[in-house]
MIDO-105328 format. One line per 4 residues: their letters; for each residue x, y, z of N, C-alpha, C. Coordinates in nm, 4 decimals. Layout:
% MIDO-105328
A	X,Y,Z,X,Y,Z,X,Y,Z  ... .
//
This chain:
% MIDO-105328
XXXX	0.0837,-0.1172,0.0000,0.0000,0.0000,0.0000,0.0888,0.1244,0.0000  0.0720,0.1870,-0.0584,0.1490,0.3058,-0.0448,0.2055,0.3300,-0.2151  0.2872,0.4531,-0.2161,0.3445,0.4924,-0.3035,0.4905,0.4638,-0.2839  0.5801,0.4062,-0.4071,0.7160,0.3577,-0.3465,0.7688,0.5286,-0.3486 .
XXXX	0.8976,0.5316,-0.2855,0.9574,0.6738,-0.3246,1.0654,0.6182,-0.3189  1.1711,0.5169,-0.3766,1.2862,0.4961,-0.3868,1.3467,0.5822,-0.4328  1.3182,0.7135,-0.4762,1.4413,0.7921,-0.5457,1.4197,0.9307,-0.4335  1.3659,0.8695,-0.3327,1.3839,0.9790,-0.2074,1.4921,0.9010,-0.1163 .
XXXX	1.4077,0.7719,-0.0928,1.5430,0.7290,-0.0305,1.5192,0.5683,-0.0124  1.5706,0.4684,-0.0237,1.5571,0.3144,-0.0456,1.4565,0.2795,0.0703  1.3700,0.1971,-0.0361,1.2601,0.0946,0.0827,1.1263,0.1853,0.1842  1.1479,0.3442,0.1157,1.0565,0.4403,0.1862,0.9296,0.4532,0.0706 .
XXXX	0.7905,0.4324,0.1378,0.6606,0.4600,0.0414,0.6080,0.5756,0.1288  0.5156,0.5853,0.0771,0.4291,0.7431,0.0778,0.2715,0.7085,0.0686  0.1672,0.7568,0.1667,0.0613,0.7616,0.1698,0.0076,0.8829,0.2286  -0.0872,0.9563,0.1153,-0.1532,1.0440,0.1051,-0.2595,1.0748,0.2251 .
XXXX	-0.2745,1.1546,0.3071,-0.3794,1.1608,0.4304,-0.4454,1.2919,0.3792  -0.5644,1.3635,0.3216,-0.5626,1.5018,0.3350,-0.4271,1.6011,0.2245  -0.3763,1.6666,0.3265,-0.3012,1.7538,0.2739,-0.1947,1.7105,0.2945  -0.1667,1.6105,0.3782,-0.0227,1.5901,0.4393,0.0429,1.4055,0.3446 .
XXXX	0.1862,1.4106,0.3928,0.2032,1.2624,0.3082,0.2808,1.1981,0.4564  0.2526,1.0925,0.4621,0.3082,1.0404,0.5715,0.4090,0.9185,0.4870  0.5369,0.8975,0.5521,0.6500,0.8624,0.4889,0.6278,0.6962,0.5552  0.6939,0.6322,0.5175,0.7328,0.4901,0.6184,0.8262,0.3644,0.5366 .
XXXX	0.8197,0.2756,0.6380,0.8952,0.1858,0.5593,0.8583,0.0607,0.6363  0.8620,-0.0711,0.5684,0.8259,-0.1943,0.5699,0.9345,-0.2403,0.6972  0.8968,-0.2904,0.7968,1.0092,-0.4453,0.8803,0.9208,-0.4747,0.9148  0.9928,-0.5626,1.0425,0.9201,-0.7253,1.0580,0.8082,-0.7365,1.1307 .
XXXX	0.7999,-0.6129,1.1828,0.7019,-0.6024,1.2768,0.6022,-0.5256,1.2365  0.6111,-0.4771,1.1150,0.4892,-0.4186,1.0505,0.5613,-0.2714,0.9991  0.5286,-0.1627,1.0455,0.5356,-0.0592,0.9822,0.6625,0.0592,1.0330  0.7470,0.1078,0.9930,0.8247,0.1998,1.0857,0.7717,0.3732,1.0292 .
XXXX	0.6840,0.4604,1.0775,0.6388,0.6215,1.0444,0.7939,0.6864,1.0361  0.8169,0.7025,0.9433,0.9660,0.8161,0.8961,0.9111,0.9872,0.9346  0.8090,0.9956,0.8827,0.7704,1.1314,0.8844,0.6072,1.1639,0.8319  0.5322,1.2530,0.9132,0.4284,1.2880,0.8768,0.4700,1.4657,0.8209 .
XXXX	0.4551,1.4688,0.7040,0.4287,1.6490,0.6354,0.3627,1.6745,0.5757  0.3530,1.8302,0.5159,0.2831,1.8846,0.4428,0.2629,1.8375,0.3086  0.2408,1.8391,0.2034,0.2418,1.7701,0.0936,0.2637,1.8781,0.0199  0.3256,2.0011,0.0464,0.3270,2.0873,-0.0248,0.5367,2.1363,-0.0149 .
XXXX	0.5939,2.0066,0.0528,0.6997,2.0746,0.1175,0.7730,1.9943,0.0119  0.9351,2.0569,-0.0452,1.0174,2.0304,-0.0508,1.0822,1.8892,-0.0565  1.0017,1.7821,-0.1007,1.0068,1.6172,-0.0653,1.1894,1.6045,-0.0585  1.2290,1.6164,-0.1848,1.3550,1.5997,-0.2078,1.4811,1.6355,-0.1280 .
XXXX	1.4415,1.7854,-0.0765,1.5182,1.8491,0.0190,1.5306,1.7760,0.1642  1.3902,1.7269,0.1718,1.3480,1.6877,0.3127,1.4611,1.5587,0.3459  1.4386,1.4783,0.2406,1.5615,1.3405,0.2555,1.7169,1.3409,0.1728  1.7645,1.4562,0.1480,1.8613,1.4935,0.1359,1.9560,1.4299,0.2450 .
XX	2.0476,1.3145,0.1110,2.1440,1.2593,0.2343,2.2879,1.3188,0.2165  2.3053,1.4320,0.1743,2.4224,1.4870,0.1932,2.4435,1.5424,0.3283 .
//
């Protein structure tokens, strides 16, 4: 479920709530929340691994 975003950053999807996108990623125990934001922000900047 979700949207993949591998070119934000490996193994992270994206699901739409409203206005906001809430980030996450798959283990064993079910779900890990990376980040809840705006959907209007900067995606790319946000997971900037420099």
């Amino acid at each position: 479920m979700g949207r993949r975003r591998d070119e934000l950053f490996p193994m992270v999807r994206s699901f739409p709530v409203d206005n906001y996108l809430i980030f996450y990623r798959p283990i064993t125990e079910g779900i890990e929340v990376l980040r809840v934001i705006s959907g209007y922000q900067d995606l790319t900047k946000l997971f900037d691994r420099d």
